[in-house]
mmCIF file as Biopython writes it, N, C-alpha, C and O atoms, coordinates in Angstrom:
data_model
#
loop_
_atom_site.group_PDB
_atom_site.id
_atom_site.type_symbol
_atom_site.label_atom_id
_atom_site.label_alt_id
_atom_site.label_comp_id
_atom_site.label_asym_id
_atom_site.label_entity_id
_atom_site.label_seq_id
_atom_site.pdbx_PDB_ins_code
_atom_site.Cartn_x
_atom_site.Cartn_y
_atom_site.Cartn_z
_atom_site.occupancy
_atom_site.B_iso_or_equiv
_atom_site.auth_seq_id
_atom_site.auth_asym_id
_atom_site.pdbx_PDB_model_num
ATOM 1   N N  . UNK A ? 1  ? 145.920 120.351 67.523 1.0 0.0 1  A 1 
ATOM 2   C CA . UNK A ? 1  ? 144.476 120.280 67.542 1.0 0.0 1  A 1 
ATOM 3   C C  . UNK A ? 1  ? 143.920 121.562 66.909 1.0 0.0 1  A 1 
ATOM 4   O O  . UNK A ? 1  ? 144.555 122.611 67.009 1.0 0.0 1  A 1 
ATOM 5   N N  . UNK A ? 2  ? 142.623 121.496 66.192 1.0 0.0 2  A 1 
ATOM 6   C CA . UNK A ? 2  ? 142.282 122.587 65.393 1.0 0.0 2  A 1 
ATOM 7   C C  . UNK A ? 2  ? 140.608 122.482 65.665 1.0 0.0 2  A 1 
ATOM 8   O O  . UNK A ? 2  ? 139.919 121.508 65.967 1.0 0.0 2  A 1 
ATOM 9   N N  . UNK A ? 3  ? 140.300 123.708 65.460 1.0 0.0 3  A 1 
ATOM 10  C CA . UNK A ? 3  ? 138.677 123.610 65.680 1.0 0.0 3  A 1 
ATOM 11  C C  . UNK A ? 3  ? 138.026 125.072 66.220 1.0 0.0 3  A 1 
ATOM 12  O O  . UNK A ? 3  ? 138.600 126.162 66.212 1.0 0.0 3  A 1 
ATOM 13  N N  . UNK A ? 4  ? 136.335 124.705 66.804 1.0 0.0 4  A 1 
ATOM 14  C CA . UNK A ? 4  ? 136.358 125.764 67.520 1.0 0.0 4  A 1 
ATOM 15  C C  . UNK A ? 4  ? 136.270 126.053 68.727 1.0 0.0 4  A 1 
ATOM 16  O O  . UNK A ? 4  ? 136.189 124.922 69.207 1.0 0.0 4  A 1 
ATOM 17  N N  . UNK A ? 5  ? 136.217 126.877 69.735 1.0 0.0 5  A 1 
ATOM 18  C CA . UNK A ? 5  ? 136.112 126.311 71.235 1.0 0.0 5  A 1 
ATOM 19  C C  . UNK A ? 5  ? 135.134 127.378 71.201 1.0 0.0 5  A 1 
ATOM 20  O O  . UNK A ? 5  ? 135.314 128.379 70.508 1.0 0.0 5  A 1 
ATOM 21  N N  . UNK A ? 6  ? 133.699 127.140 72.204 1.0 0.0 6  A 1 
ATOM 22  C CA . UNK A ? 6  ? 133.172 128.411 72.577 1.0 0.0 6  A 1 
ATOM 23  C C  . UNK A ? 6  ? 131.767 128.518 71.661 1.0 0.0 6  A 1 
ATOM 24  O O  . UNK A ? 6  ? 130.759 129.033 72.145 1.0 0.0 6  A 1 
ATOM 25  N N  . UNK A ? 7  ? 131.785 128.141 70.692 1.0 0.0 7  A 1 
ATOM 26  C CA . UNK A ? 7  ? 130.700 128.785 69.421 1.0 0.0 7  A 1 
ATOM 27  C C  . UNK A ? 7  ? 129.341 128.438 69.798 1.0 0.0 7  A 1 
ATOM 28  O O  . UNK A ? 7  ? 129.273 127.247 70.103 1.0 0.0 7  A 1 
ATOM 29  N N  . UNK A ? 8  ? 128.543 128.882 69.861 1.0 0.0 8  A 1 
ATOM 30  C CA . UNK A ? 8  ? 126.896 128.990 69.685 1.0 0.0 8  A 1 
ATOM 31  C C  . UNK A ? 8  ? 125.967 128.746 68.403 1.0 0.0 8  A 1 
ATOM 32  O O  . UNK A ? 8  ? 125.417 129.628 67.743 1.0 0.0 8  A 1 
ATOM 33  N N  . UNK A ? 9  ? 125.915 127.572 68.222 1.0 0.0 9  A 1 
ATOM 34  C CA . UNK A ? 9  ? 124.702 127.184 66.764 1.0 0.0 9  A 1 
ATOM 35  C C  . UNK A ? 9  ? 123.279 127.952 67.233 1.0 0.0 9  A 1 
ATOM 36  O O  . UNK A ? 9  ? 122.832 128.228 68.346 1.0 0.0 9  A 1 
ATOM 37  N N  . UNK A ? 10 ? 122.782 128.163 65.889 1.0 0.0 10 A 1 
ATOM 38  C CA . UNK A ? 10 ? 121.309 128.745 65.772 1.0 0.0 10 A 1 
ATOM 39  C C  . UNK A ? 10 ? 120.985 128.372 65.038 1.0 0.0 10 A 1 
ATOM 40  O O  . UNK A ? 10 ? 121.571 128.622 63.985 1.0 0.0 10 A 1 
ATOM 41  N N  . UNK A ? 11 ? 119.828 127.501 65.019 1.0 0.0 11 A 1 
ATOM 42  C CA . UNK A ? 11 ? 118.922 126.333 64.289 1.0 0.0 11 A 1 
ATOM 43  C C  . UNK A ? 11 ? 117.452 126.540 64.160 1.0 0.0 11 A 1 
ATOM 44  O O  . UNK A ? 11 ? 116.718 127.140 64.945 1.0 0.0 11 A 1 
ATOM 45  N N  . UNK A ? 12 ? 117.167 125.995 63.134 1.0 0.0 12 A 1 
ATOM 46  C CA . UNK A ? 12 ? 115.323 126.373 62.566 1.0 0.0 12 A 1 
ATOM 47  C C  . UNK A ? 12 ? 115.320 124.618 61.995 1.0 0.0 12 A 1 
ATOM 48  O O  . UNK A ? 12 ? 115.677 123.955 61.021 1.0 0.0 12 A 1 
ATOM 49  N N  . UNK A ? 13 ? 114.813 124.485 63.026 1.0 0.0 13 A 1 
ATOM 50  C CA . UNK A ? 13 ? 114.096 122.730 62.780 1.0 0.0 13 A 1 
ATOM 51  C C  . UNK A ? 13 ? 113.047 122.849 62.456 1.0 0.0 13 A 1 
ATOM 52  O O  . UNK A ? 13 ? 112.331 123.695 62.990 1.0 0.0 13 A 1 
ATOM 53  N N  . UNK A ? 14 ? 112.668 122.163 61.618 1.0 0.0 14 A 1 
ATOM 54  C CA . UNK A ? 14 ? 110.830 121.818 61.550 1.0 0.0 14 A 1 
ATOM 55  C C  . UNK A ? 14 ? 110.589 120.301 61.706 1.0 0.0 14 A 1 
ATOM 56  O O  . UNK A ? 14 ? 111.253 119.443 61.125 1.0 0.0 14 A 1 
ATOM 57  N N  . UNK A ? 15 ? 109.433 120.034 62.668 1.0 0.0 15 A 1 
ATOM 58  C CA . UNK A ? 15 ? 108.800 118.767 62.515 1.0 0.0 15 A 1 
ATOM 59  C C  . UNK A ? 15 ? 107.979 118.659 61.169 1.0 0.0 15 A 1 
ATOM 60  O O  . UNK A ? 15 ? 107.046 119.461 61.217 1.0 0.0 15 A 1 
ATOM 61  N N  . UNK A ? 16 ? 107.997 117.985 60.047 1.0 0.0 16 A 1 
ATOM 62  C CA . UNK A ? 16 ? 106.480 117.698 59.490 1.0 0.0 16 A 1 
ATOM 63  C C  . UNK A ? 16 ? 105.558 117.385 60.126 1.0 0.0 16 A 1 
ATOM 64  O O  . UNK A ? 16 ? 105.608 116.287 60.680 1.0 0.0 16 A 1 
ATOM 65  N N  . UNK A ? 17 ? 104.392 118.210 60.283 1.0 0.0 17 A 1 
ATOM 66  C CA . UNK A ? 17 ? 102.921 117.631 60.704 1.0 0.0 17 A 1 
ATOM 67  C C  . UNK A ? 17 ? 102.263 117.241 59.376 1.0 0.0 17 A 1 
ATOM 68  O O  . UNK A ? 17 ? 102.791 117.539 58.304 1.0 0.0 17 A 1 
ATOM 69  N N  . UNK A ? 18 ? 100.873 116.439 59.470 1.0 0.0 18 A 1 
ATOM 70  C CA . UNK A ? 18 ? 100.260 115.911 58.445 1.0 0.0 18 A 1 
ATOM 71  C C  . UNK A ? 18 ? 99.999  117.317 57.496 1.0 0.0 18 A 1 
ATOM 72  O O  . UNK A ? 18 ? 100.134 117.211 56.277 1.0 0.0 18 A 1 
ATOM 73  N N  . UNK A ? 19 ? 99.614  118.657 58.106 1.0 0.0 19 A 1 
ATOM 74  C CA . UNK A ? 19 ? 99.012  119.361 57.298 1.0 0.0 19 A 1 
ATOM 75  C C  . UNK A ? 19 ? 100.524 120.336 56.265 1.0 0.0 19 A 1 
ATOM 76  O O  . UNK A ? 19 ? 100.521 121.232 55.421 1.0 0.0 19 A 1 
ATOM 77  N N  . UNK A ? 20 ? 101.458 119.636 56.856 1.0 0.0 20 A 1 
ATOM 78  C CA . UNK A ? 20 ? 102.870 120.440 56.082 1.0 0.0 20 A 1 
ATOM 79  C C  . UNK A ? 20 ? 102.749 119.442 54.871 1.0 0.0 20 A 1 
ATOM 80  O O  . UNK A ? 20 ? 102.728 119.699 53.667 1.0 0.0 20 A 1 
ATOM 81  N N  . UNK A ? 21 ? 102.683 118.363 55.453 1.0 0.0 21 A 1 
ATOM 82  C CA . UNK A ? 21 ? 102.922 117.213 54.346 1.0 0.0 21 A 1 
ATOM 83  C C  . UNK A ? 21 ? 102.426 117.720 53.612 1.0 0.0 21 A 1 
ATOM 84  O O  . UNK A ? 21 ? 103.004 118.395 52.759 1.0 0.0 21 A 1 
ATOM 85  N N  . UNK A ? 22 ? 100.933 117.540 53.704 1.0 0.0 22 A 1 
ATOM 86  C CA . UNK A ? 22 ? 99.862  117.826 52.624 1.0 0.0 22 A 1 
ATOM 87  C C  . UNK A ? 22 ? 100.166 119.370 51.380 1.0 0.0 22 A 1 
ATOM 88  O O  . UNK A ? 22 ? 99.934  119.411 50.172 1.0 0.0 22 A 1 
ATOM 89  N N  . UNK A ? 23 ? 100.650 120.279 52.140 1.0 0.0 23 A 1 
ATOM 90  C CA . UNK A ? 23 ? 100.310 121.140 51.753 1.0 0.0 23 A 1 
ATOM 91  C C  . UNK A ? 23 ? 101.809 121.475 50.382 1.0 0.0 23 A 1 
ATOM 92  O O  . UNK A ? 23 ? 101.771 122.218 49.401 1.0 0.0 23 A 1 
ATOM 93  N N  . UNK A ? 24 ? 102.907 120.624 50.858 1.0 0.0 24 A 1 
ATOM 94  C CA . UNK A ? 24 ? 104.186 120.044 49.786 1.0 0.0 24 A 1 
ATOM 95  C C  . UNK A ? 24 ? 103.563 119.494 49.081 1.0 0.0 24 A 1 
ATOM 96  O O  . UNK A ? 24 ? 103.463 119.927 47.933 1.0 0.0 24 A 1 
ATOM 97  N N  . UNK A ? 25 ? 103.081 118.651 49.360 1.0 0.0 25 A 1 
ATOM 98  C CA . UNK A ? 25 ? 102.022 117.415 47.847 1.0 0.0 25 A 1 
ATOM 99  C C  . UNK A ? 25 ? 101.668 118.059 47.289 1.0 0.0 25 A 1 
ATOM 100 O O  . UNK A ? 25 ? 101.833 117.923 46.077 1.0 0.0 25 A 1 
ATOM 101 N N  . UNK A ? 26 ? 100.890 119.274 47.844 1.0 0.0 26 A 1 
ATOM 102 C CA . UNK A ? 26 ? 99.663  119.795 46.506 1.0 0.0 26 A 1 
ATOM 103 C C  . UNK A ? 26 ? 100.332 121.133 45.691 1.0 0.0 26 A 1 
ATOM 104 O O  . UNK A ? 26 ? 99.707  121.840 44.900 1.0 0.0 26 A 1 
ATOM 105 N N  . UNK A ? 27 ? 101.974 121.329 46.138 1.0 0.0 27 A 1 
ATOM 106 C CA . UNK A ? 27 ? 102.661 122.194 45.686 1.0 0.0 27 A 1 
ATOM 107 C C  . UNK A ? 27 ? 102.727 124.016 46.032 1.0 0.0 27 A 1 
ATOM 108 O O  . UNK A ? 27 ? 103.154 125.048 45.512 1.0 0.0 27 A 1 
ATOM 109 N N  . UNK A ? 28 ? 102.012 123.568 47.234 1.0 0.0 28 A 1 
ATOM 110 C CA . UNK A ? 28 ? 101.517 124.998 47.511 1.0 0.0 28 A 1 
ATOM 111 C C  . UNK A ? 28 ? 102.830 126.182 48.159 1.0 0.0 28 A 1 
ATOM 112 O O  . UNK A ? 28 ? 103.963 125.883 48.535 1.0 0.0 28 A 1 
ATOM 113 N N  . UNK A ? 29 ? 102.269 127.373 48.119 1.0 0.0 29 A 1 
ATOM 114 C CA . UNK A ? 29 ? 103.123 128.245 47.601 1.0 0.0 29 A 1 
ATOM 115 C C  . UNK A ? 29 ? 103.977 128.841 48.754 1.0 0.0 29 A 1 
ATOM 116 O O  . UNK A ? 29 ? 103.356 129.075 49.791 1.0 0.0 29 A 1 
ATOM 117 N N  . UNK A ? 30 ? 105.146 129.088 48.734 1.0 0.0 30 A 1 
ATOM 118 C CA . UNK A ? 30 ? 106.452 129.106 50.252 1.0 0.0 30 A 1 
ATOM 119 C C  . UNK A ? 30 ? 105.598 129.839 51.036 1.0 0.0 30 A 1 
ATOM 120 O O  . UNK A ? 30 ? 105.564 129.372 52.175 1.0 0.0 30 A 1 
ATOM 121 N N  . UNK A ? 31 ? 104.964 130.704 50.904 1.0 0.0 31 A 1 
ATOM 122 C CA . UNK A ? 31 ? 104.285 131.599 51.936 1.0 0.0 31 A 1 
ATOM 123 C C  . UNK A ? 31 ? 103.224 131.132 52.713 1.0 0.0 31 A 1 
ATOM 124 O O  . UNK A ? 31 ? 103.011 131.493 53.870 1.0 0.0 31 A 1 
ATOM 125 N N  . UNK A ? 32 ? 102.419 130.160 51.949 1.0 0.0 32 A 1 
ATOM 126 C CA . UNK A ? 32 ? 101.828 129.382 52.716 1.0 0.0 32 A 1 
ATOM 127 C C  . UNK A ? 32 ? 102.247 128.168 53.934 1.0 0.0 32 A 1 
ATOM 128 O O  . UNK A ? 32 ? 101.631 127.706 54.894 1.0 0.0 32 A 1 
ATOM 129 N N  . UNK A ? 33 ? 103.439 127.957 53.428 1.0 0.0 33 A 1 
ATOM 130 C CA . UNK A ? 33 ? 104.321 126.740 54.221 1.0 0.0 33 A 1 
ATOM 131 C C  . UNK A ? 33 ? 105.147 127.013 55.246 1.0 0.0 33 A 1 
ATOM 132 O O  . UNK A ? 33 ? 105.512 126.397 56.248 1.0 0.0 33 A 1 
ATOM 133 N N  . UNK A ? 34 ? 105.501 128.745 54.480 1.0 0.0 34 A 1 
ATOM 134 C CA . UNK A ? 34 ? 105.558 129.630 56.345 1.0 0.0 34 A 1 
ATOM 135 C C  . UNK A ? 34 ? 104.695 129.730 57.235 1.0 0.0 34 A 1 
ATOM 136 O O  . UNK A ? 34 ? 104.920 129.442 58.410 1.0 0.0 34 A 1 
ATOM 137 N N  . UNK A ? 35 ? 103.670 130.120 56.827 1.0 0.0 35 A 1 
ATOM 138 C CA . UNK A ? 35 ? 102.289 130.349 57.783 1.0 0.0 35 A 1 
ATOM 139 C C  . UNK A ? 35 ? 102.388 129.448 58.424 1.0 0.0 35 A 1 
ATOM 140 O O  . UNK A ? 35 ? 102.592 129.525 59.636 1.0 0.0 35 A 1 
ATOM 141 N N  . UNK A ? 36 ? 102.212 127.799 57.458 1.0 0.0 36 A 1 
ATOM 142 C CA . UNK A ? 36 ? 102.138 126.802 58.420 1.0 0.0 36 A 1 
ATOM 143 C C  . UNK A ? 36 ? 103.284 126.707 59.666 1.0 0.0 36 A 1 
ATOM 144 O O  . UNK A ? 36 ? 103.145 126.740 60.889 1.0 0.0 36 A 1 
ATOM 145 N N  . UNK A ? 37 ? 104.313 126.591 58.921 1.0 0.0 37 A 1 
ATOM 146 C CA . UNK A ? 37 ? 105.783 126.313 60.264 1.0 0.0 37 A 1 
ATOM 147 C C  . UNK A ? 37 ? 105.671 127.181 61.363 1.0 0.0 37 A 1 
ATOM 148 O O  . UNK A ? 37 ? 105.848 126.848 62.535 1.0 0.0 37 A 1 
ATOM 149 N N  . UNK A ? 38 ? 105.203 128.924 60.732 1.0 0.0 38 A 1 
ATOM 150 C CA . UNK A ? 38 ? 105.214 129.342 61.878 1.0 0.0 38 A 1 
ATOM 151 C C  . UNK A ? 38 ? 103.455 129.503 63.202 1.0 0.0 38 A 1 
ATOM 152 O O  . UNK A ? 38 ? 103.400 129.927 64.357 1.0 0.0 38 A 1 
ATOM 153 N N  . UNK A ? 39 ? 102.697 129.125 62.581 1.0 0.0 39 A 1 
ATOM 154 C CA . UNK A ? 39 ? 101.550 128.669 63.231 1.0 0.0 39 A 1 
ATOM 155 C C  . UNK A ? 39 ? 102.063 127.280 64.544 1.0 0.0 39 A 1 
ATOM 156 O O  . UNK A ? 39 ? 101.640 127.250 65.700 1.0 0.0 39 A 1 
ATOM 157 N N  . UNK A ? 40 ? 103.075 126.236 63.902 1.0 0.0 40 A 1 
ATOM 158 C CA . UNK A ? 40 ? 103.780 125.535 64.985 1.0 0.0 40 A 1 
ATOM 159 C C  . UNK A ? 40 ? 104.114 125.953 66.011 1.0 0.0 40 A 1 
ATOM 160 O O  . UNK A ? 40 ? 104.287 125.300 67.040 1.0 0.0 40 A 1 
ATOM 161 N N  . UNK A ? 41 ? 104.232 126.988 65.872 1.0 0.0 41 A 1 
ATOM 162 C CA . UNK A ? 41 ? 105.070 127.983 67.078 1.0 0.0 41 A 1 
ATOM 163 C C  . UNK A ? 41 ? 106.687 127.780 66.867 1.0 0.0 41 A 1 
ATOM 164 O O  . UNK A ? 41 ? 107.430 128.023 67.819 1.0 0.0 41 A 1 
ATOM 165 N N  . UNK A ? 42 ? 107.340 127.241 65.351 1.0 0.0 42 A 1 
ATOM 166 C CA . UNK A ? 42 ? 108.669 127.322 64.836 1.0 0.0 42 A 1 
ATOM 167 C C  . UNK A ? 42 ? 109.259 128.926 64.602 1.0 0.0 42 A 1 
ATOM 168 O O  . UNK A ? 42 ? 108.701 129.720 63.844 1.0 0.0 42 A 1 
ATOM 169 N N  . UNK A ? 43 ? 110.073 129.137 65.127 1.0 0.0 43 A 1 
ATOM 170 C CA . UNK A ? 43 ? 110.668 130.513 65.166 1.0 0.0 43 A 1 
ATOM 171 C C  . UNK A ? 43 ? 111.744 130.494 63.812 1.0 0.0 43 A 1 
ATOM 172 O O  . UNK A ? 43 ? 112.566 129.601 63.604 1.0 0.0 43 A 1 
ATOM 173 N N  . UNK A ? 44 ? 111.545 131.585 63.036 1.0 0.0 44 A 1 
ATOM 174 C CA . UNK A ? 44 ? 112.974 131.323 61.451 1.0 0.0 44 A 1 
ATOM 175 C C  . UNK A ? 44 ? 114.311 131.736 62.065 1.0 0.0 44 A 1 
ATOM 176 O O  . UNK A ? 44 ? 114.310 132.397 63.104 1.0 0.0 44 A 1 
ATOM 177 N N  . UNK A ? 45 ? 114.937 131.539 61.739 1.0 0.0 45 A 1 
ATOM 178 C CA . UNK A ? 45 ? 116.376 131.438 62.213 1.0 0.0 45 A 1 
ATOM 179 C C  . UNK A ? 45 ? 116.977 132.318 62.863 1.0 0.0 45 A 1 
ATOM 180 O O  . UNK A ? 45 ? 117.655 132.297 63.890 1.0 0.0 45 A 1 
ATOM 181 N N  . UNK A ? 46 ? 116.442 133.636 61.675 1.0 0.0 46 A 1 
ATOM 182 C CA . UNK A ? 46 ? 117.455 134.796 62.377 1.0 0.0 46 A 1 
ATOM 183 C C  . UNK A ? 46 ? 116.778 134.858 63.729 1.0 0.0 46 A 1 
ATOM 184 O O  . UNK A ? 46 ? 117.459 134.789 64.752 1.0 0.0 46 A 1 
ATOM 185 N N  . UNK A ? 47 ? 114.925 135.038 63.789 1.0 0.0 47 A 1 
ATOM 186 C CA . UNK A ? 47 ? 114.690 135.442 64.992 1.0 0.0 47 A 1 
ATOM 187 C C  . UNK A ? 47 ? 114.771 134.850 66.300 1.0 0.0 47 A 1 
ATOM 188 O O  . UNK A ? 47 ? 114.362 135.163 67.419 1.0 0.0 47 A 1 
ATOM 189 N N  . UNK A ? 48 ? 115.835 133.305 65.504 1.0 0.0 48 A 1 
ATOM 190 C CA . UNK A ? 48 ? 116.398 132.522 67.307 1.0 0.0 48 A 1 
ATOM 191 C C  . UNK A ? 48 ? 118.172 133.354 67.595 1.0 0.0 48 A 1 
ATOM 192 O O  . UNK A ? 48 ? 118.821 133.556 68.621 1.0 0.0 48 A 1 
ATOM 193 N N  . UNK A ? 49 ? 118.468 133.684 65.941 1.0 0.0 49 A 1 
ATOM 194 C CA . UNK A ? 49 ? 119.656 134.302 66.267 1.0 0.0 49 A 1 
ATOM 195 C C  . UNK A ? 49 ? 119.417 135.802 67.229 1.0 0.0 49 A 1 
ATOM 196 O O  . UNK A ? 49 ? 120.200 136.130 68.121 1.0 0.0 49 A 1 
ATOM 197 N N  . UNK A ? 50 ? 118.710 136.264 67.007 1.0 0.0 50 A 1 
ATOM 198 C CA . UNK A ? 50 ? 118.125 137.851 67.541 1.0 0.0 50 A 1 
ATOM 199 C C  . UNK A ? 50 ? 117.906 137.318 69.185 1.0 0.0 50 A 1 
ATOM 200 O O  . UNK A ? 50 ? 118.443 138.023 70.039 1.0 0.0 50 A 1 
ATOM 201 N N  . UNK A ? 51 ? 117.210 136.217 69.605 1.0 0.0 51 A 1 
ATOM 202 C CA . UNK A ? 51 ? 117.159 135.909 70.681 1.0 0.0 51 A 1 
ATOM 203 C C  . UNK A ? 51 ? 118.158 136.092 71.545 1.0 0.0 51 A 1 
ATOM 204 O O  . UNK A ? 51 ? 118.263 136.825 72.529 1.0 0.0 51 A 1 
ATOM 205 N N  . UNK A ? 52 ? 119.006 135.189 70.957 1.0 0.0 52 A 1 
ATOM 206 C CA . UNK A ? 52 ? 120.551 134.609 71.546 1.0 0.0 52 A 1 
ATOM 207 C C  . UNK A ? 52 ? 121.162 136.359 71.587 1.0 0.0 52 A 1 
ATOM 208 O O  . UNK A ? 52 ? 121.536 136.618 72.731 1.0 0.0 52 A 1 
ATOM 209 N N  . UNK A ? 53 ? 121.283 137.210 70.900 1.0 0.0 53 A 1 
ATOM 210 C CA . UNK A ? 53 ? 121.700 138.506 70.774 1.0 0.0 53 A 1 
ATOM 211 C C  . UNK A ? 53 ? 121.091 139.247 71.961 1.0 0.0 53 A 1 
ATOM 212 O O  . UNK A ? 53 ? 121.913 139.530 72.833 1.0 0.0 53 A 1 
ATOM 213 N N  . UNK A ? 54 ? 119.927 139.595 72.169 1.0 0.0 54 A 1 
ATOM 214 C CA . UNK A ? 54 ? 119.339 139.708 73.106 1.0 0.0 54 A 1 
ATOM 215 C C  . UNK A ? 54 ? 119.704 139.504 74.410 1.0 0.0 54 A 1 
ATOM 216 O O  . UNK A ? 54 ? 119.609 140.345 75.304 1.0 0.0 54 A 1 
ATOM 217 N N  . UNK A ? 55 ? 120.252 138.032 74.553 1.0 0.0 55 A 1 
ATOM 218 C CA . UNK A ? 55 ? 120.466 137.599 75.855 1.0 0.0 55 A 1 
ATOM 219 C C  . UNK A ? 55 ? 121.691 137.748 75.693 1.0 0.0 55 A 1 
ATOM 220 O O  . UNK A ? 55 ? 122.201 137.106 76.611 1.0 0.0 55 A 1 
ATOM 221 N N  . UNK A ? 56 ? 122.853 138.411 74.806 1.0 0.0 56 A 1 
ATOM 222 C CA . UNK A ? 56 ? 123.690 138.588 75.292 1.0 0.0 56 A 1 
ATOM 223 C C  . UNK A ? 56 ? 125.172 137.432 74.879 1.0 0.0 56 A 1 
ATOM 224 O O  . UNK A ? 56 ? 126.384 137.539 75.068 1.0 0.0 56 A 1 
ATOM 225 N N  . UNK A ? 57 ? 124.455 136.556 74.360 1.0 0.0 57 A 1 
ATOM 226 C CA . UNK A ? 57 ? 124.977 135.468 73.497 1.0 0.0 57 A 1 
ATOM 227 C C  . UNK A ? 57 ? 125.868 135.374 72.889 1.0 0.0 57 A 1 
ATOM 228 O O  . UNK A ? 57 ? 126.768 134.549 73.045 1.0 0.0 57 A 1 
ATOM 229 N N  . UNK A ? 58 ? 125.749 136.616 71.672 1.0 0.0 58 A 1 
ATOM 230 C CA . UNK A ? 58 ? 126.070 137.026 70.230 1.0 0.0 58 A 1 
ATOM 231 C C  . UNK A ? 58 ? 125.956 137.969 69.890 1.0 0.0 58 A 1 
ATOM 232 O O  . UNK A ? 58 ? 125.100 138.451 70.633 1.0 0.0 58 A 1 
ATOM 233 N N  . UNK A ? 59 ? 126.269 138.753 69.137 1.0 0.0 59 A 1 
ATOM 234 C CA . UNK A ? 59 ? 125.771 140.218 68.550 1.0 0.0 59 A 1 
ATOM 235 C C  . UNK A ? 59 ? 124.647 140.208 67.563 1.0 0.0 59 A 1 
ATOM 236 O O  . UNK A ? 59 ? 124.142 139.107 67.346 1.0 0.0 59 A 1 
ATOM 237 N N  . UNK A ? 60 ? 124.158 141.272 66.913 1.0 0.0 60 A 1 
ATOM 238 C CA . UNK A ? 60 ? 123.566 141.284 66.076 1.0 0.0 60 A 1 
ATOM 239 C C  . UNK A ? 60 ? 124.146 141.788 64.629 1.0 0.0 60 A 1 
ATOM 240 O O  . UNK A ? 60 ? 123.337 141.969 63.720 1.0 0.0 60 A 1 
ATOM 241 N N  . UNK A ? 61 ? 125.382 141.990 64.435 1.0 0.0 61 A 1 
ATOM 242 C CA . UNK A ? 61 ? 125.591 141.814 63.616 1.0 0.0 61 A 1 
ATOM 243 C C  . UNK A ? 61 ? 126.443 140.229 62.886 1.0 0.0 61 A 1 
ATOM 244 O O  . UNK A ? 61 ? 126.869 139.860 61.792 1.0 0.0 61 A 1 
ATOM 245 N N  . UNK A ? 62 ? 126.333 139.725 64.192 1.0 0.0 62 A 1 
ATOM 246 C CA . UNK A ? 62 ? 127.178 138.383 63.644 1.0 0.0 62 A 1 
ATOM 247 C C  . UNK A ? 62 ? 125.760 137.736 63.502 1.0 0.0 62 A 1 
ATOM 248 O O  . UNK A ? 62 ? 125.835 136.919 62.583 1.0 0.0 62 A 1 
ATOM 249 N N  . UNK A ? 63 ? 124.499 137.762 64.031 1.0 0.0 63 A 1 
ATOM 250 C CA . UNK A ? 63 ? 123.410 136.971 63.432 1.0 0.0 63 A 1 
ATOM 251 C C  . UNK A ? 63 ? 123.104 137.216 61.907 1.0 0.0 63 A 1 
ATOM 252 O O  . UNK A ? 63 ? 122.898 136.406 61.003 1.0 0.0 63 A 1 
ATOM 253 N N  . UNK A ? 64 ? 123.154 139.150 61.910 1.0 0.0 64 A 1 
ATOM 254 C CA . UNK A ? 64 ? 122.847 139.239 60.341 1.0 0.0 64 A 1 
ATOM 255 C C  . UNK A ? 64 ? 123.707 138.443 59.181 1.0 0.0 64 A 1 
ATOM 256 O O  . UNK A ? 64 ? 123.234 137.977 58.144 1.0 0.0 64 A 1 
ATOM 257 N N  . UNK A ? 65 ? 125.611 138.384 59.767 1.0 0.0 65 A 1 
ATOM 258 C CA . UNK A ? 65 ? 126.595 137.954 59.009 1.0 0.0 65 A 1 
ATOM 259 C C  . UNK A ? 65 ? 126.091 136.551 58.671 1.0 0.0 65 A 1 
ATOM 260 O O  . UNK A ? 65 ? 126.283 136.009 57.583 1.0 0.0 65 A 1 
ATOM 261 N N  . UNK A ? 66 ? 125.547 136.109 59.513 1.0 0.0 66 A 1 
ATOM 262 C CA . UNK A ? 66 ? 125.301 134.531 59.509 1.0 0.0 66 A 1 
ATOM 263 C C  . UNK A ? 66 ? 124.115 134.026 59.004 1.0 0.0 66 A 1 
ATOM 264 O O  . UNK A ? 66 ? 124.049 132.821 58.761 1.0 0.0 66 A 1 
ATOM 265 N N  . UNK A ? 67 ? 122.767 135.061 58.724 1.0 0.0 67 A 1 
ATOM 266 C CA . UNK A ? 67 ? 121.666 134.947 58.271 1.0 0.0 67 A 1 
ATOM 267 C C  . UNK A ? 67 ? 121.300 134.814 56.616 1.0 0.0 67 A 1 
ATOM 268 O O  . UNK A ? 67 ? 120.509 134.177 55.920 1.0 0.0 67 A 1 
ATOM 269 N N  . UNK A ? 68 ? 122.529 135.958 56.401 1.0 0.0 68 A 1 
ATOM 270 C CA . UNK A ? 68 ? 122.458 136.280 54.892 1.0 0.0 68 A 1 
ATOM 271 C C  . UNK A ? 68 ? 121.976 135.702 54.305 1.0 0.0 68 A 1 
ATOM 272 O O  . UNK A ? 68 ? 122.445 134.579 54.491 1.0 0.0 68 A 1 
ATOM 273 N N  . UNK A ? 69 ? 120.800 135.636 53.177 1.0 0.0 69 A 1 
ATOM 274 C CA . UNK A ? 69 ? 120.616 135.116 52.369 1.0 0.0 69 A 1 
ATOM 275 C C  . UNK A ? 69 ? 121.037 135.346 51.229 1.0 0.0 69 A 1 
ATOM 276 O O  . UNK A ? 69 ? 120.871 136.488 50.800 1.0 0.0 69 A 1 
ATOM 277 N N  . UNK A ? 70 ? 121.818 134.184 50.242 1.0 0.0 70 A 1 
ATOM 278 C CA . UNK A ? 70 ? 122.979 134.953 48.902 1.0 0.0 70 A 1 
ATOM 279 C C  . UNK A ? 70 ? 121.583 134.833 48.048 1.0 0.0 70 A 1 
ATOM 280 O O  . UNK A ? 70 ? 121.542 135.204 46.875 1.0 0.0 70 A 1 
#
């Protein structure tokens, strides 16, 4: 048997609301589409990974390892 035992996912879901929709249609610009997600009260990834670190979870350097953006 092979795999992992133990591991902790850290996830950034978004619901579309009507005004995300809208605001993809009209092509508008990533910074704006953050505002929106995070006006949801959607947290970005690392800062659910930083959470989980916090509580003890995970480290913070395995959130950064895992955050990277290439």
């Amino acid at each position: 048997m092979s795999g992992y035992k133990g591991r902790i996912g850290i996830f950034e879901l978004v619901v579309f609301n009507e005004k995300l929709k809208l605001l993809i249609a009209q092509g508008a610009p990533e910074d704006d589409l953050k505002k929106e997600v995070r006006s949801m009260g959607i947290r970005e990834i690392r800062e659910e990974g930083v959470l989980k670190a916090l509580n003890g979870v995970t480290t913070l350097e395995e959130v950064i390892r895992v955050t990277q953006e290439e």
